[in-house]
N, CA, C and O atoms as a GROMACS GRO file, in nm:
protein
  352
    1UNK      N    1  13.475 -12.243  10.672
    1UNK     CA    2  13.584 -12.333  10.642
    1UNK      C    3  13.560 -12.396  10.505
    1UNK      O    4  13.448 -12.438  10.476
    2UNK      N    5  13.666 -12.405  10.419
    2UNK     CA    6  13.672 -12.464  10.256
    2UNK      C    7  13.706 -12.602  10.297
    2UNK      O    8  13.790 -12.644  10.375
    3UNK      N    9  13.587 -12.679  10.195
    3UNK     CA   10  13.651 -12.810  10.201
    3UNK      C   11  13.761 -12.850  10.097
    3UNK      O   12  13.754 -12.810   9.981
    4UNK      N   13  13.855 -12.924  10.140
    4UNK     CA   14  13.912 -12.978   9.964
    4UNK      C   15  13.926 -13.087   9.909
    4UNK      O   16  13.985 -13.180   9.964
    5UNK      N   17  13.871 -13.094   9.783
    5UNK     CA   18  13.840 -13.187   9.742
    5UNK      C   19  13.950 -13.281   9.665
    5UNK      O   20  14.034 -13.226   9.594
    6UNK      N   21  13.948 -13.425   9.681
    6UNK     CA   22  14.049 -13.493   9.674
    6UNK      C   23  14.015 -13.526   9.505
    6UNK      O   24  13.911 -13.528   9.439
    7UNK      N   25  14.131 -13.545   9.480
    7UNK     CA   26  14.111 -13.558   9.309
    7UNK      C   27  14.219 -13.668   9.223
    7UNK      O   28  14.341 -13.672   9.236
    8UNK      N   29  14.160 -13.728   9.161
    8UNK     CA   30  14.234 -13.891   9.117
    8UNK      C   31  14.249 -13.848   8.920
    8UNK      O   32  14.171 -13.808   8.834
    9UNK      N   33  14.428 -13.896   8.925
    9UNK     CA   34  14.416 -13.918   8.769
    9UNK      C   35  14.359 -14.042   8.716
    9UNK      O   36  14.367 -14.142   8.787
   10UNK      N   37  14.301 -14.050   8.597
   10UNK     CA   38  14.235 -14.157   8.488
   10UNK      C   39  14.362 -14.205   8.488
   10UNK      O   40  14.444 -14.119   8.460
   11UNK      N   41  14.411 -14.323   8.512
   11UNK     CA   42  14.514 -14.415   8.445
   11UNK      C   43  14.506 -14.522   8.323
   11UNK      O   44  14.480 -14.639   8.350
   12UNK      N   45  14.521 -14.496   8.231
   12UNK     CA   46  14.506 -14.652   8.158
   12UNK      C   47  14.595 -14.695   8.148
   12UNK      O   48  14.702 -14.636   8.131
   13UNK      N   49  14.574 -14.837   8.158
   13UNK     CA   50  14.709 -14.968   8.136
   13UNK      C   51  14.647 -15.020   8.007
   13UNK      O   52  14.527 -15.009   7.985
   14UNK      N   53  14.715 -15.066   7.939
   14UNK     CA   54  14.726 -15.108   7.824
   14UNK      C   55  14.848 -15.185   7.763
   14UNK      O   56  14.934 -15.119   7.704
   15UNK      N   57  14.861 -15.326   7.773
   15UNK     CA   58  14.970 -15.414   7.804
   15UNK      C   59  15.094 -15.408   7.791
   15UNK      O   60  15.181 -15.436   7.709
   16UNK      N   61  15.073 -15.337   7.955
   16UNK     CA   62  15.169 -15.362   8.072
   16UNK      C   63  15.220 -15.206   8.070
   16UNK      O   64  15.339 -15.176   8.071
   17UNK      N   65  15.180 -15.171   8.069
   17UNK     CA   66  15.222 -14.998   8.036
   17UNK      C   67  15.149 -14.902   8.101
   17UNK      O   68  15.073 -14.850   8.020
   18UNK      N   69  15.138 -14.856   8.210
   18UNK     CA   70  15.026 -14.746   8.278
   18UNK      C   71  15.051 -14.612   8.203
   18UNK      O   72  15.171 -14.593   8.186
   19UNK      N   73  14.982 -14.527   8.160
   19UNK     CA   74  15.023 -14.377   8.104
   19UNK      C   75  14.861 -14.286   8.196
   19UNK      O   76  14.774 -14.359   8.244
   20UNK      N   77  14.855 -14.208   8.200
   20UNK     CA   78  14.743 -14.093   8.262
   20UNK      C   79  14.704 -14.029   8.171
   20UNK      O   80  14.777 -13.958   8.103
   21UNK      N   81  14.548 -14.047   8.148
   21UNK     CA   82  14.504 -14.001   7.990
   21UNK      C   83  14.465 -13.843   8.043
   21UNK      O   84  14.417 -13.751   7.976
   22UNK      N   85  14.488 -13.845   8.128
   22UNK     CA   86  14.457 -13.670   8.141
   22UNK      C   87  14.343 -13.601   8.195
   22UNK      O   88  14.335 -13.478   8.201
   23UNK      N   89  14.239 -13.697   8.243
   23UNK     CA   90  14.161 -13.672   8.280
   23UNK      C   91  14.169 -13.664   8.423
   23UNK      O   92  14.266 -13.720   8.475
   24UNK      N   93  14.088 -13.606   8.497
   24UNK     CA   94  14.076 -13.560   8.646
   24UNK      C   95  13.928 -13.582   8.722
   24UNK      O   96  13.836 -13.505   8.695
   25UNK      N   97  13.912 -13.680   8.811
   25UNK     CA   98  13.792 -13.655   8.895
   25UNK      C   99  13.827 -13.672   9.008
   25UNK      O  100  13.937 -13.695   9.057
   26UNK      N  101  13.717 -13.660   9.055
   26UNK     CA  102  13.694 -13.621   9.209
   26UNK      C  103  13.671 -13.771   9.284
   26UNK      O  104  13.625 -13.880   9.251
   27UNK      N  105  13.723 -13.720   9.385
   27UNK     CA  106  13.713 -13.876   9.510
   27UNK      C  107  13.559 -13.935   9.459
   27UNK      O  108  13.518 -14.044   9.419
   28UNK      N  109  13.507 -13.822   9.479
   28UNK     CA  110  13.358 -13.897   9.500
   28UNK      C  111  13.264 -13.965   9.406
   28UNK      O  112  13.160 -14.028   9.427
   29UNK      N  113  13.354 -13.922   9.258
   29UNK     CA  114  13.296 -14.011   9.136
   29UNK      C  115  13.379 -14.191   9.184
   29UNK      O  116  13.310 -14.284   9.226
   30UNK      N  117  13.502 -14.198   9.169
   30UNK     CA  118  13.582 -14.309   9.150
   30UNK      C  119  13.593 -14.386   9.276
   30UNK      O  120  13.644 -14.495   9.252
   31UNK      N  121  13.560 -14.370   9.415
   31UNK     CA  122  13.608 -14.366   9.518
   31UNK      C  123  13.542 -14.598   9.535
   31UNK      O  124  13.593 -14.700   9.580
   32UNK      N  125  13.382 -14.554   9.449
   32UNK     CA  126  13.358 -14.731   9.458
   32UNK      C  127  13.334 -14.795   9.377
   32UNK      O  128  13.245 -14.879   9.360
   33UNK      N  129  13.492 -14.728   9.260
   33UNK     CA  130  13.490 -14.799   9.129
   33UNK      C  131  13.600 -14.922   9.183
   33UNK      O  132  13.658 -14.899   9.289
   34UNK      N  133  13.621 -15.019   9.131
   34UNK     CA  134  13.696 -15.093   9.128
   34UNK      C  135  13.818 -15.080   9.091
   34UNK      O  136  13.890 -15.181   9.093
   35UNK      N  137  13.868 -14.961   9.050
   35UNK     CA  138  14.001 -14.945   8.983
   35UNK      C  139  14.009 -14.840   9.054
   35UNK      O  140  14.069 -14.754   8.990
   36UNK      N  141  13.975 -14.801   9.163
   36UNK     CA  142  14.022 -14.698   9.247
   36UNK      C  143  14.127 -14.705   9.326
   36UNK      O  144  14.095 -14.749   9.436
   37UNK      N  145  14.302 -14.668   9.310
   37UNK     CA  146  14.356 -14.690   9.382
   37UNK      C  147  14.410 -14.598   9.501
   37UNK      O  148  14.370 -14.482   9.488
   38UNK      N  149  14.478 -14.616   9.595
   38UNK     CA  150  14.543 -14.567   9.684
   38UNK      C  151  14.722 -14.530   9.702
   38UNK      O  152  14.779 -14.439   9.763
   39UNK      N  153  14.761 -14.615   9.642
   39UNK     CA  154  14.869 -14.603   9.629
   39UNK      C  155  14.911 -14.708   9.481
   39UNK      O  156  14.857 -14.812   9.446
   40UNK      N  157  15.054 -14.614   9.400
   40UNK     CA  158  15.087 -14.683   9.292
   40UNK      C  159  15.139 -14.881   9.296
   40UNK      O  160  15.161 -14.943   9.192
   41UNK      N  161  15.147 -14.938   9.419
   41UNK     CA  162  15.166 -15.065   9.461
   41UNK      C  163  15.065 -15.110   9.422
   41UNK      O  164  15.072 -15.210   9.350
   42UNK      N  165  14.909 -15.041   9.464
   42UNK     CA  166  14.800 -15.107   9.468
   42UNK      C  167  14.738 -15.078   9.302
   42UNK      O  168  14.667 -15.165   9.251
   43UNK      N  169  14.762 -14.984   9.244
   43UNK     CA  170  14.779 -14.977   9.067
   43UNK      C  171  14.779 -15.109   9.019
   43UNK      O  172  14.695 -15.197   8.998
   44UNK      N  173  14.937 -15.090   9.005
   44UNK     CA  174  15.021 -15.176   9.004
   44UNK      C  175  14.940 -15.366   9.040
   44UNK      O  176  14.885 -15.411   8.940
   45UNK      N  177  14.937 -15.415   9.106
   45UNK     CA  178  14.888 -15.522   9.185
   45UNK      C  179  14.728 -15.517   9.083
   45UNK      O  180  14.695 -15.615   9.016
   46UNK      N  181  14.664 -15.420   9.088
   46UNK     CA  182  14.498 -15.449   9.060
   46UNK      C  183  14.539 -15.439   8.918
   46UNK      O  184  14.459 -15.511   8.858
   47UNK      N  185  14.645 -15.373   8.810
   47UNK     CA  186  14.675 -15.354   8.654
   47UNK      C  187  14.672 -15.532   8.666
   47UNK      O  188  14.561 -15.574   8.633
   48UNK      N  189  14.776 -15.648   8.710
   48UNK     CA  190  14.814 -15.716   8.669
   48UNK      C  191  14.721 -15.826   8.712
   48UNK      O  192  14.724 -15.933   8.651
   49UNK      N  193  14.621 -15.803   8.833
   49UNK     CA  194  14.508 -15.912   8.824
   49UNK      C  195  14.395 -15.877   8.724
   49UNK      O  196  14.319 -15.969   8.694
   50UNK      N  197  14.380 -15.780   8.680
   50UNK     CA  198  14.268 -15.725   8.619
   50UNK      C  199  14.289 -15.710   8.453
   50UNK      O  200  14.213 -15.712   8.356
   51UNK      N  201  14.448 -15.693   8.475
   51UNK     CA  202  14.444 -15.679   8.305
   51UNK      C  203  14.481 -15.519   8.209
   51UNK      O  204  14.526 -15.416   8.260
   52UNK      N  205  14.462 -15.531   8.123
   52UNK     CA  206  14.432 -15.347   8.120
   52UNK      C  207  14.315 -15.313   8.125
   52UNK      O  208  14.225 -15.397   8.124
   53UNK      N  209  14.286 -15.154   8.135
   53UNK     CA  210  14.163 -15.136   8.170
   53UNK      C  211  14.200 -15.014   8.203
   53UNK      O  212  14.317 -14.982   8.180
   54UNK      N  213  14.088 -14.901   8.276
   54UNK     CA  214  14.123 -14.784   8.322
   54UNK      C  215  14.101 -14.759   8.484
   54UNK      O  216  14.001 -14.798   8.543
   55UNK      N  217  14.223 -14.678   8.552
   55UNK     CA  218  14.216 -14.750   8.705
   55UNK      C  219  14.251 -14.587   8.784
   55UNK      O  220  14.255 -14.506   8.691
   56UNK      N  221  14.263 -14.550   8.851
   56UNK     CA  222  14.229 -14.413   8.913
   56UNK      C  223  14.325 -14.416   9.084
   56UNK      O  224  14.328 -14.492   9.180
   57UNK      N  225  14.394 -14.282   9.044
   57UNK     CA  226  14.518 -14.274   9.140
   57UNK      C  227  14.513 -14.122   9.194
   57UNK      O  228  14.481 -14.040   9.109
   58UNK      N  229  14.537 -14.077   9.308
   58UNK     CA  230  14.558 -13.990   9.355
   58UNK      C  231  14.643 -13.909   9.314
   58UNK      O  232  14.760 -13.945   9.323
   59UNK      N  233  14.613 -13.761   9.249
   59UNK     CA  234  14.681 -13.654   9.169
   59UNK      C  235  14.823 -13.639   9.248
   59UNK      O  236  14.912 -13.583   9.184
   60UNK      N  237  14.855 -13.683   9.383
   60UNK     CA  238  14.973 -13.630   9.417
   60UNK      C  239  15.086 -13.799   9.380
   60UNK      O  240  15.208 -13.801   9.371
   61UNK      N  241  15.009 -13.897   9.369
   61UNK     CA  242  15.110 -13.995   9.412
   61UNK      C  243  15.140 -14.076   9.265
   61UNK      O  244  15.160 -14.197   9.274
   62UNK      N  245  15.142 -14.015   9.134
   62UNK     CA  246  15.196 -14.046   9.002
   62UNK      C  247  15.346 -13.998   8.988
   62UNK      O  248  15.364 -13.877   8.976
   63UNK      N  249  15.444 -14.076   8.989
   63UNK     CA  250  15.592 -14.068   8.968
   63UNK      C  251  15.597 -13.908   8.871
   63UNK      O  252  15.528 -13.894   8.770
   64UNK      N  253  15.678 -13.811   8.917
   64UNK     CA  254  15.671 -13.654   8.877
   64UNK      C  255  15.786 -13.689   8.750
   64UNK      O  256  15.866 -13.782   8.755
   65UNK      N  257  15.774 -13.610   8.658
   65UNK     CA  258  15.838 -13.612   8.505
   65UNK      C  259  15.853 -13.766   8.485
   65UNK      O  260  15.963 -13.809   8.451
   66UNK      N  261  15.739 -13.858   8.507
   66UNK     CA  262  15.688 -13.992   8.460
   66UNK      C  263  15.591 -13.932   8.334
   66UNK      O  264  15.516 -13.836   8.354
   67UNK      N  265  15.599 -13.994   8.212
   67UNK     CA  266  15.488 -13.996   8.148
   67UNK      C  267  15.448 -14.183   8.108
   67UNK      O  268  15.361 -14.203   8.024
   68UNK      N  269  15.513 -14.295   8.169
   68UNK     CA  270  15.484 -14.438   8.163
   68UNK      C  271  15.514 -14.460   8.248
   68UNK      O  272  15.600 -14.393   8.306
   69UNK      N  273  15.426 -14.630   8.332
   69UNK     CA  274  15.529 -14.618   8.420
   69UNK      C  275  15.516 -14.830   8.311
   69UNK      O  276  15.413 -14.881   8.267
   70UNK      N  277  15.631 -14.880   8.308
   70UNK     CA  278  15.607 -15.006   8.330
   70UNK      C  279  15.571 -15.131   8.411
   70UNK      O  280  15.654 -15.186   8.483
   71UNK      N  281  15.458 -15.169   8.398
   71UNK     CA  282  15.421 -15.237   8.541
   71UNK      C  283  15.438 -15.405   8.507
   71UNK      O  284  15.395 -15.474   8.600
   72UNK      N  285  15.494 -15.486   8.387
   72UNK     CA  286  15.565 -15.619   8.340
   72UNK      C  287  15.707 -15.582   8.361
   72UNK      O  288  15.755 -15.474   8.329
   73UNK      N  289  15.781 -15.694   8.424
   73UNK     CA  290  15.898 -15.670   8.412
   73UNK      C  291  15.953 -15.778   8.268
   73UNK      O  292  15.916 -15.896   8.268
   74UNK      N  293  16.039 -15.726   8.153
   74UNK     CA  294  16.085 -15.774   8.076
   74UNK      C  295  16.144 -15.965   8.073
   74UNK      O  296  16.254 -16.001   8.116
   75UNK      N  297  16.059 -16.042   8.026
   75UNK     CA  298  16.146 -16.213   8.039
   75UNK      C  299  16.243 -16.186   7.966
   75UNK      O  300  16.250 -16.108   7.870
   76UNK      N  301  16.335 -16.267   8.025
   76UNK     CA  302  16.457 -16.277   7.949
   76UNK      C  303  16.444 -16.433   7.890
   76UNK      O  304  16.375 -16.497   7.969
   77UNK      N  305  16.478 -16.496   7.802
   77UNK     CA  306  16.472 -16.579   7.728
   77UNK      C  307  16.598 -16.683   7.727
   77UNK      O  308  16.671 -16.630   7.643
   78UNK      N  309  16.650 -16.775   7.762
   78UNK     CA  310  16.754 -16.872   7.783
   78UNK      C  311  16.722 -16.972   7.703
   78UNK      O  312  16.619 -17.038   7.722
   79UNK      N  313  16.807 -16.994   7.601
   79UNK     CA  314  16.776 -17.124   7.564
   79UNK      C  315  16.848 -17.268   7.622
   79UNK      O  316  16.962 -17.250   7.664
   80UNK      N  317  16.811 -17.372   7.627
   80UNK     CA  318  16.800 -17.508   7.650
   80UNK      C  319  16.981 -17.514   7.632
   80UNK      O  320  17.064 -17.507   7.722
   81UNK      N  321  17.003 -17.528   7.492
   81UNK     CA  322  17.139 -17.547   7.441
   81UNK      C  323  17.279 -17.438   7.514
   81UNK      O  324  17.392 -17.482   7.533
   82UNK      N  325  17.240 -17.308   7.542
   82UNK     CA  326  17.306 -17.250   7.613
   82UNK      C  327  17.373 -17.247   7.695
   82UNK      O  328  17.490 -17.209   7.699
   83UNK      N  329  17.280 -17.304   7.804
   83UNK     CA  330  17.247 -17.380   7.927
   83UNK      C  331  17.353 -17.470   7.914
   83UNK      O  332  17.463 -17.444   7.962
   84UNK      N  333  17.330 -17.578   7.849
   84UNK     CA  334  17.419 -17.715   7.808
   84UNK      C  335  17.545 -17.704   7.825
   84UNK      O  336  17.626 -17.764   7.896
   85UNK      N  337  17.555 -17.595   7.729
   85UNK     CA  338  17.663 -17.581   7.683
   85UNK      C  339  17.832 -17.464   7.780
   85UNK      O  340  17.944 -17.419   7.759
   86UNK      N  341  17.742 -17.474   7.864
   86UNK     CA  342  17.791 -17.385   8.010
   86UNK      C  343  17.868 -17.475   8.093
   86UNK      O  344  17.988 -17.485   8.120
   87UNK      N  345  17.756 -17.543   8.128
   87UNK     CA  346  17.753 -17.636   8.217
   87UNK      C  347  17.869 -17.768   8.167
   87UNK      O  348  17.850 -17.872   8.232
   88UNK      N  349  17.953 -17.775   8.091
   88UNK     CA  350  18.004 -17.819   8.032
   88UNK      C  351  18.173 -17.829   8.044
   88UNK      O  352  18.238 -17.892   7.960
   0.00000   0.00000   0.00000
């Protein structure tokens, strides 16, 4: 019987931006790294307590014809006077 071996892309985040640098290892290098994830939620969640950095995802569960994914959602900016001037 063949075993098979489970295999994680390199992710880097780099502010607020996940991309997959292309690299490939095996469960058993990354599995009790700290940036080892399970699912893109948990990416996601450990990118934004942690920061950027490089974080490791299962080859099947990276969004397919994704090459970014954005993990900040955009502030929108309101000013004071705007506001005011609405409300008015």
């Amino acid at each position: 019987m063949m075993l098979v071996k489970n295999f994680f892309d390199e992710i880097r985040v780099f502010a607020g931006v996940a991309e997959r640098t292309g690299v490939q290892l095996e469960r058993d290098v990354v599995r009790r790294s700290g940036g080892c994830c399970t699912s893109l939620t948990q990416l996601i969640r450990k990118a934004r307590e942690s920061g950027d950095g490089y974080f490791y995802l299962p080859l099947t569960l990276w969004p397919a014809d994704t090459e970014r994914v954005q993990l900040q959602k955009s502030w929108v900016v309101v000013s004071p006077s705007s506001h005011l001037r609405e409300s008015h």
